[in-house]
N, C-alpha and C positions, 0 to 999 in steps of 0.2 A: 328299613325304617317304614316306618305307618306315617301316613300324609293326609290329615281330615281337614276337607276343609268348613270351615262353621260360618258363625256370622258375627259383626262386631257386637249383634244385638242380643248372645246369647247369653251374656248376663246384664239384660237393660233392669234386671230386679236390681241393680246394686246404684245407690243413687249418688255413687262418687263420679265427680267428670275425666277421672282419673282412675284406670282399672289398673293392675297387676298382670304380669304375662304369666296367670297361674290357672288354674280348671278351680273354679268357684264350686264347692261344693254345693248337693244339694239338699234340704232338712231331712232328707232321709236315703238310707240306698239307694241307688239305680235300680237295684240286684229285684228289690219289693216293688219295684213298678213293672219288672219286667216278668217276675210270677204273677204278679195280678191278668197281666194281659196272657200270659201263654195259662193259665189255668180258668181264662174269662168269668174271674172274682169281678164282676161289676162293683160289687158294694164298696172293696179293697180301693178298685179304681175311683168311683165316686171320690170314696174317703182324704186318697193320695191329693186329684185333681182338685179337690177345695182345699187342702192345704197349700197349695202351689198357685191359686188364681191371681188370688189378690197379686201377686209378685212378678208374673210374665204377663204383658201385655197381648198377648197369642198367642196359640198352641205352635206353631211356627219357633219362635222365640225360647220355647222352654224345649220342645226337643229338639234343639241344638244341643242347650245345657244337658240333656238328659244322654246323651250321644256320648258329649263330649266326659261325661261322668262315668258312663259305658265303659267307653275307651279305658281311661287310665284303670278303672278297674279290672281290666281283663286282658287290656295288653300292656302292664308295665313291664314286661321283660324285652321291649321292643324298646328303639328310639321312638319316640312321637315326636309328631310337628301337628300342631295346632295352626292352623289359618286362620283368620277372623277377618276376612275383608269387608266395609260398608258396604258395598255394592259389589252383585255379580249381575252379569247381562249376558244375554246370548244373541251372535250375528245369525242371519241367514246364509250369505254364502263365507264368510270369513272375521279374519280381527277387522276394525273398524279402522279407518288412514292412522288416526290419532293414537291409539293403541303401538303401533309399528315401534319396534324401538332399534336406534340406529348403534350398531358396534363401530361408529367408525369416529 
């Protein structure tokens, strides 16, 4: 199985409060953003990226979406698991007390 983990904000383009556990597609292939950058089409890239502004509040935000659009295009012969958690943080020496979770 493939395990990605994203973020919950990687479709903040969709202005429902209410999302679907589905990969949102995006107005055009993945596939054409990703020869624009391996063939360094700036023009292509411009072109892509002002279609796509108005809609992600960050470049952060959309390639998640563009990741997560990656994925199912070129690994559906796998199981996927999508993550989407609000928040990720990172300790210094470990999980944080509160994090701990008790099996008993």
């Amino acid at each position: 199985a493939l395990v990605y983990t994203s973020t919950a904000y990687s479709n903040a383009n969709h202005n429902n409060f209410s999302l679907k556990e589905e990969v949102y597609r995006l107005p055009f292939r993945a596939e054409k953003f990703l020869d624009a950058l391996k063939n360094e089409d700036n023009e292509k890239l411009q072109e892509l990226v002002a279609h796509c502004k108005p809609d992600w509040p960050n470049t952060y935000t959309f390639s998640k979406c563009l990741a997560e659009n990656v994925i199912m295009d070129t690994a559906s012969n796998l199981p996927i698991v999508i993550i989407r958690p609000s928040i990720v943080y990172s300790t210094w020496k470990g999980p944080m007390p509160a994090s701990r979770i008790s099996t008993i």
